[in-house]
ZALUMMAR-902654 format. One line per field, with one value per residue: x, y, z of N, C-alpha, C, O, CB in turn; residue number from 1; residue in three letters. Coordinates in Angstrom, 2 decimals, always signed. Each point is the difference from the previous one (the first is absolute). Glycine has a CB too. Example, Ala and Ser with C-alpha at 12.3 -4.5 7.8 and 13.67 -1.06 7.14 Angstrom:
n.c1 <- [+13.19_+1.54]
n.c2 <- [-5.69_+2.22]
n.c3 <- [+7.80_-1.97]
ca.c1 <- [-0.89_+0.82]
ca.c2 <- [+1.19_+1.19]
ca.c3 <- [+0.00_+0.06]
c.c1 <- [+0.90_-0.77]
c.c2 <- [+1.20_+1.09]
c.c3 <- [+0.00_+0.73]
o.c1 <- [+1.04_+0.51]
o.c2 <- [-0.02_+1.11]
o.c3 <- [+0.66_+0.17]
cb.c1 <- [-2.93_+0.67]
cb.c2 <- [-1.15_-1.74]
cb.c3 <- [+0.59_-2.32]
pos <- [1_2]
code <- [Ala_Ser]
***
This chain:
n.c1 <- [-43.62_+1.45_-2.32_-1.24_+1.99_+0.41_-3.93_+0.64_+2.95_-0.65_-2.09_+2.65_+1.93_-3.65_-0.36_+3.77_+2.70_+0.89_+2.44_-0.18_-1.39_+2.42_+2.61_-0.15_+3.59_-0.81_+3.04_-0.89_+1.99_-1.05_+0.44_-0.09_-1.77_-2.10_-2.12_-1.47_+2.73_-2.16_-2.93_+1.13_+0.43_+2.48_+0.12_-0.55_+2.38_-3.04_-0.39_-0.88_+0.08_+0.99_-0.97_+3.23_-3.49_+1.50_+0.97_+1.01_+2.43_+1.06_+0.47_+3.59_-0.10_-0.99_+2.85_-1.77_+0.85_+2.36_-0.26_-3.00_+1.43_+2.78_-0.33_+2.12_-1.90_-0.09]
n.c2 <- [-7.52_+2.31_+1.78_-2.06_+0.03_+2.52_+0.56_-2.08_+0.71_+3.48_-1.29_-0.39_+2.94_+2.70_-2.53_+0.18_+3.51_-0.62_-2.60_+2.71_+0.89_-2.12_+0.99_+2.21_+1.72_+3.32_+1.41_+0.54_+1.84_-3.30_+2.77_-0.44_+1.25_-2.13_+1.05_-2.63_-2.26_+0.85_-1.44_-2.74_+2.37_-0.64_+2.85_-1.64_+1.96_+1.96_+2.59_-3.35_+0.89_-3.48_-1.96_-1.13_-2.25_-0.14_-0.53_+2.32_-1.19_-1.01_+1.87_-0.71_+2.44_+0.32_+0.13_+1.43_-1.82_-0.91_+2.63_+0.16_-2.00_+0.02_-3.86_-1.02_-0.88_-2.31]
n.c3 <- [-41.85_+1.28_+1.62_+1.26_+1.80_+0.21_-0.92_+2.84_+0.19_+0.35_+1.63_+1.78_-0.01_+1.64_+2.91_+1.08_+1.00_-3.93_+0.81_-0.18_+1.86_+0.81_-1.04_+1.74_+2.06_+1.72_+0.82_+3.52_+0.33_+1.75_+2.20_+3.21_-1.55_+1.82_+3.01_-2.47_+1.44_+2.68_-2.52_-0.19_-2.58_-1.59_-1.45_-2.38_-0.36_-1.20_+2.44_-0.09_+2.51_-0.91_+1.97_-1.34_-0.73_+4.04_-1.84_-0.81_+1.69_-1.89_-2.05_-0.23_+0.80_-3.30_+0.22_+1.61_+3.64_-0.27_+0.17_+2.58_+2.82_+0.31_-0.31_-2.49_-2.73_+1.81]
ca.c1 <- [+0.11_+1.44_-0.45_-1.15_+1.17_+0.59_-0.75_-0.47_+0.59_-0.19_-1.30_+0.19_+1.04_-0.34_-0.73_+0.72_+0.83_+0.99_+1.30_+0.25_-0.31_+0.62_+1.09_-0.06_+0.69_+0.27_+1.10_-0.02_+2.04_+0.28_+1.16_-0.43_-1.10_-1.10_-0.48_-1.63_+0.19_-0.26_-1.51_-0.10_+0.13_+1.03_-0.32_+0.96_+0.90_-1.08_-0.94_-1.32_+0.22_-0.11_+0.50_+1.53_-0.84_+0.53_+1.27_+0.89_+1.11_+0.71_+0.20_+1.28_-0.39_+0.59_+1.06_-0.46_+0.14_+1.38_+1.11_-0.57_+0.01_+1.17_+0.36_-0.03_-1.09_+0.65]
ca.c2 <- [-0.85_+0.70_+1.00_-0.40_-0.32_+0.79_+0.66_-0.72_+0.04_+0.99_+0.25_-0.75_+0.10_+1.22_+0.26_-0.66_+0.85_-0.14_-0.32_+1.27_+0.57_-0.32_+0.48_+0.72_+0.12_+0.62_+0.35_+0.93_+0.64_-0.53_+0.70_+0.59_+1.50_-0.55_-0.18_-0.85_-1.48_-0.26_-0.23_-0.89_+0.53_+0.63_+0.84_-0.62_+0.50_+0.27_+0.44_-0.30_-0.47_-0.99_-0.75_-1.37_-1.49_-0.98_-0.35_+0.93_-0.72_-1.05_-0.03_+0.95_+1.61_+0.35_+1.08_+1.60_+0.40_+0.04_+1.27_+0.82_-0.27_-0.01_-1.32_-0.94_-1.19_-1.32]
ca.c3 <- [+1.16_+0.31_+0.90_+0.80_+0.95_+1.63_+0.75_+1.25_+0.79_+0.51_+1.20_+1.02_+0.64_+0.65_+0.96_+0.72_-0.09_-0.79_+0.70_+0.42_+1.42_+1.07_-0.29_-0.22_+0.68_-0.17_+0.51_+0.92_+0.78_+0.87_+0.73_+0.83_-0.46_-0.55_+1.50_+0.05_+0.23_+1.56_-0.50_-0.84_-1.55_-0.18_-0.95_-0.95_-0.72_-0.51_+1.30_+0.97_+1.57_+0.25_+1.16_-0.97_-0.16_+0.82_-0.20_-0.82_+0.70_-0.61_-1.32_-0.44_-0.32_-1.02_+0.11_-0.21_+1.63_+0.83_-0.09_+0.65_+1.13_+0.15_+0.23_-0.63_-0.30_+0.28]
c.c1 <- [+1.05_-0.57_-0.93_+0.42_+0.68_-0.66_-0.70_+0.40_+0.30_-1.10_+0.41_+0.89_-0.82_-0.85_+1.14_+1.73_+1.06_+1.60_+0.91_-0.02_+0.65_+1.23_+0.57_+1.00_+0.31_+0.96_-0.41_+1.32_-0.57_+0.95_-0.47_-1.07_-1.96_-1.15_-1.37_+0.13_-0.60_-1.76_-0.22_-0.51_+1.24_+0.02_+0.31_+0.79_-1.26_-1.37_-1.24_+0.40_-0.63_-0.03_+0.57_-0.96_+1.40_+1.22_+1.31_+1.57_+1.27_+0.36_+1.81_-0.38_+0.36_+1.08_-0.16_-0.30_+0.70_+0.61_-1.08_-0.17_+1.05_+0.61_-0.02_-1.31_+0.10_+0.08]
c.c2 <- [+0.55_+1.29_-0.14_-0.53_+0.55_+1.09_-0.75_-0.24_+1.56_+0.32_-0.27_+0.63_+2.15_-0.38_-0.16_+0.83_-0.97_-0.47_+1.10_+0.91_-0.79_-0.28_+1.32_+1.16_+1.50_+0.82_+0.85_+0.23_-0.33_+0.43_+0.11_+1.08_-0.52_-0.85_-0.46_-1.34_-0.40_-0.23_-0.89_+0.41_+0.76_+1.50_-0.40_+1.14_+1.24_+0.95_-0.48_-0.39_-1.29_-1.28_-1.47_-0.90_-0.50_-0.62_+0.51_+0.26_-0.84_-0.10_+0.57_+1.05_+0.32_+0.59_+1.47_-0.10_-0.36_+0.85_+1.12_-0.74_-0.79_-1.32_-0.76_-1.43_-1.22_-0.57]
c.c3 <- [+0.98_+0.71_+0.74_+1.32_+0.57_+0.25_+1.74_+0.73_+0.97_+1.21_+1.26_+0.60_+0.77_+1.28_+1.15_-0.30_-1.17_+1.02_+0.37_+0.81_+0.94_+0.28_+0.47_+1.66_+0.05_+1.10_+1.13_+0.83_+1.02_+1.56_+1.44_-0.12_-0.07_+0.87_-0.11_+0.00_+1.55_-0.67_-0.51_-1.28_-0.32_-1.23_-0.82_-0.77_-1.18_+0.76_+0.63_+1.48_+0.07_+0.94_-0.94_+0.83_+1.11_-0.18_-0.87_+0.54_-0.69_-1.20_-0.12_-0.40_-1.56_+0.40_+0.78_+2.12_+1.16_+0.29_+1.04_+1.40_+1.34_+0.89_-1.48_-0.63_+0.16_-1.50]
o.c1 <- [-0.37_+0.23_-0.34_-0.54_+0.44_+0.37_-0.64_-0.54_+0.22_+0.05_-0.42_+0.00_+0.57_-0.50_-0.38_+0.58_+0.36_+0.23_+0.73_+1.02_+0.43_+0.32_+1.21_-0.61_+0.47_-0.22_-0.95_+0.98_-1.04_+0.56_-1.00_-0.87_-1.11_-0.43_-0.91_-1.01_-0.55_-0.28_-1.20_-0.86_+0.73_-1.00_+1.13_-0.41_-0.02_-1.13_-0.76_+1.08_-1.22_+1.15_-0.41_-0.61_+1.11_+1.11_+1.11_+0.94_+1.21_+0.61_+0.54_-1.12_+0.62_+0.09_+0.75_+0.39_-0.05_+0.81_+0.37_-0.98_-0.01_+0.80_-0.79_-0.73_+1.05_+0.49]
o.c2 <- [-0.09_+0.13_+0.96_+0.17_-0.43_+0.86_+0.61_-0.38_+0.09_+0.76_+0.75_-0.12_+0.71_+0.99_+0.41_-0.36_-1.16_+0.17_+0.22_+0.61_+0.74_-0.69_+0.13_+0.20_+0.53_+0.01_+0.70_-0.71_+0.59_-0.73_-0.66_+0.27_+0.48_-1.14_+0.18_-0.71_-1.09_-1.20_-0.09_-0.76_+0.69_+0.71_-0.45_+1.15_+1.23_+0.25_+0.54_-0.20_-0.12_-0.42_-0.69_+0.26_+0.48_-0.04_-0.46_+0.19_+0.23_-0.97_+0.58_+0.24_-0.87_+0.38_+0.63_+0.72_+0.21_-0.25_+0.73_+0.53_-0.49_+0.03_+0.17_-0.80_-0.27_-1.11]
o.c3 <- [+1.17_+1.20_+0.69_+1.09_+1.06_+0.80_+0.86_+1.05_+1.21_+0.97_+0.88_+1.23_+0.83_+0.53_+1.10_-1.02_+0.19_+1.19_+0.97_+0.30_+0.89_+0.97_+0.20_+1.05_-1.01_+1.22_-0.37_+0.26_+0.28_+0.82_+0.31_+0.82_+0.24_-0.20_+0.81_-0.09_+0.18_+0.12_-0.27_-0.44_+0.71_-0.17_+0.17_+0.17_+0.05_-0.43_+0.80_+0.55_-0.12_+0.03_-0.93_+1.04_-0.23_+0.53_-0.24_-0.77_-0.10_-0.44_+0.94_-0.45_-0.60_+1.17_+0.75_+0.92_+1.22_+0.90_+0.92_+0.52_+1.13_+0.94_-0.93_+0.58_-0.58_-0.21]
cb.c1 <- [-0.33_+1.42_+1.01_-0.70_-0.41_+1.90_+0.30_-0.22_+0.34_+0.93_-1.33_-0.62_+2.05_+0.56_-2.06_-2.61_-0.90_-1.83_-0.88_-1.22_-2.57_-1.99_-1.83_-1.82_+0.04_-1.58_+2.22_-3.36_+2.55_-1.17_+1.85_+2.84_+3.70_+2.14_+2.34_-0.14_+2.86_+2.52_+0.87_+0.72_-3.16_+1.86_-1.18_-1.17_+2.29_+2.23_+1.62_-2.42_+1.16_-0.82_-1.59_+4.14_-2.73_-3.08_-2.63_-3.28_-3.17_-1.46_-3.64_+2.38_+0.01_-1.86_-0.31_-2.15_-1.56_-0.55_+1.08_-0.03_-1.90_-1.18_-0.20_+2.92_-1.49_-1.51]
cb.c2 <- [-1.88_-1.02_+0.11_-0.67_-0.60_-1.37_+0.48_-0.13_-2.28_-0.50_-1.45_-1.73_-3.18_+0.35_-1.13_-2.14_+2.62_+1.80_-2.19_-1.16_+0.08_+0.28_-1.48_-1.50_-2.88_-0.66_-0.96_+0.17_+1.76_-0.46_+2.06_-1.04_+0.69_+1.22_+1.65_+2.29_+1.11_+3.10_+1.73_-0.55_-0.47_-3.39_+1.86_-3.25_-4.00_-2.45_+1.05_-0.73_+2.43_+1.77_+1.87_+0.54_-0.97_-0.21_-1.02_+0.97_-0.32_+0.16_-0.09_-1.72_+1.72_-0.31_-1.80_-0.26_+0.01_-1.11_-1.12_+0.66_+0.86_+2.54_-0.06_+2.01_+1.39_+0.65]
cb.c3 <- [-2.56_-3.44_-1.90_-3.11_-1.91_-0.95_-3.70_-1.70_-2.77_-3.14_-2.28_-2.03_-3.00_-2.81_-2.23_+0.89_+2.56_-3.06_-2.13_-1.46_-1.47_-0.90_-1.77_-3.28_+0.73_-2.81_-1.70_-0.29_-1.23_-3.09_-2.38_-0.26_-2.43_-1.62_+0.22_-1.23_-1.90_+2.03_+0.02_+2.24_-0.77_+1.07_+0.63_-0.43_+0.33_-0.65_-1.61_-2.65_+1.25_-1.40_+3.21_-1.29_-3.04_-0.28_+0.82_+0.20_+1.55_+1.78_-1.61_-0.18_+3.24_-2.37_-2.89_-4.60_-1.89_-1.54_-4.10_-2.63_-2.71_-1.33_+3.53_+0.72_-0.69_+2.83]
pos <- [1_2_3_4_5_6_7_8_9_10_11_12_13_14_15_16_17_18_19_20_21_22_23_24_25_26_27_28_29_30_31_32_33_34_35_36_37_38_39_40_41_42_43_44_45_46_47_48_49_50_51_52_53_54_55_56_57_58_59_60_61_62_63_64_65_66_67_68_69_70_71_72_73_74]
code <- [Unk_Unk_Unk_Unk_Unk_Unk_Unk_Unk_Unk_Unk_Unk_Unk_Unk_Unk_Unk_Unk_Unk_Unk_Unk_Unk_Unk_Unk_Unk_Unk_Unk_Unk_Unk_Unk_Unk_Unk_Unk_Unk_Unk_Unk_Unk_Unk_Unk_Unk_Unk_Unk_Unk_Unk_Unk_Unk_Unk_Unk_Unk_Unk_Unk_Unk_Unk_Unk_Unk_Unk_Unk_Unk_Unk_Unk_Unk_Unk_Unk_Unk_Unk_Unk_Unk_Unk_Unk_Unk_Unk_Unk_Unk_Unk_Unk_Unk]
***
């Protein structure tokens, strides 16, 4: 009964992004060099090219991009 049960919960949680994927945060240098912010994309740390969510703004920073952008985390 028990596995039947998170086989259905597993069913439900693959059609609809994990908590995980929308978690999912990724670091970019944030500098002058980095002449693809005027484009609205960035580079991540990891080298994807990404366009930053809106509100991403509002979130607090990690440590790591605090230093790489050389502002304080609230």
């Amino acid at each position: 009964m028990e596995t039947e049960e998170w086989i259905h919960q597993q069913e439900k949680s693959d059609d609809s992004p994990s908590e995980i994927d929308q978690k999912v945060h990724h670091h970019a240098r944030l500098d002058k060099e980095n002449g693809v912010i005027s484009q609205g994309m960035v580079t991540t740390l990891c080298g994807m090219q990404i366009k930053p969510r809106p509100q991403a703004r509002n979130y607090p920073c990690c440590p790591l991009c605090a230093l790489l952008m050389d502002k304080p985390c609230k």
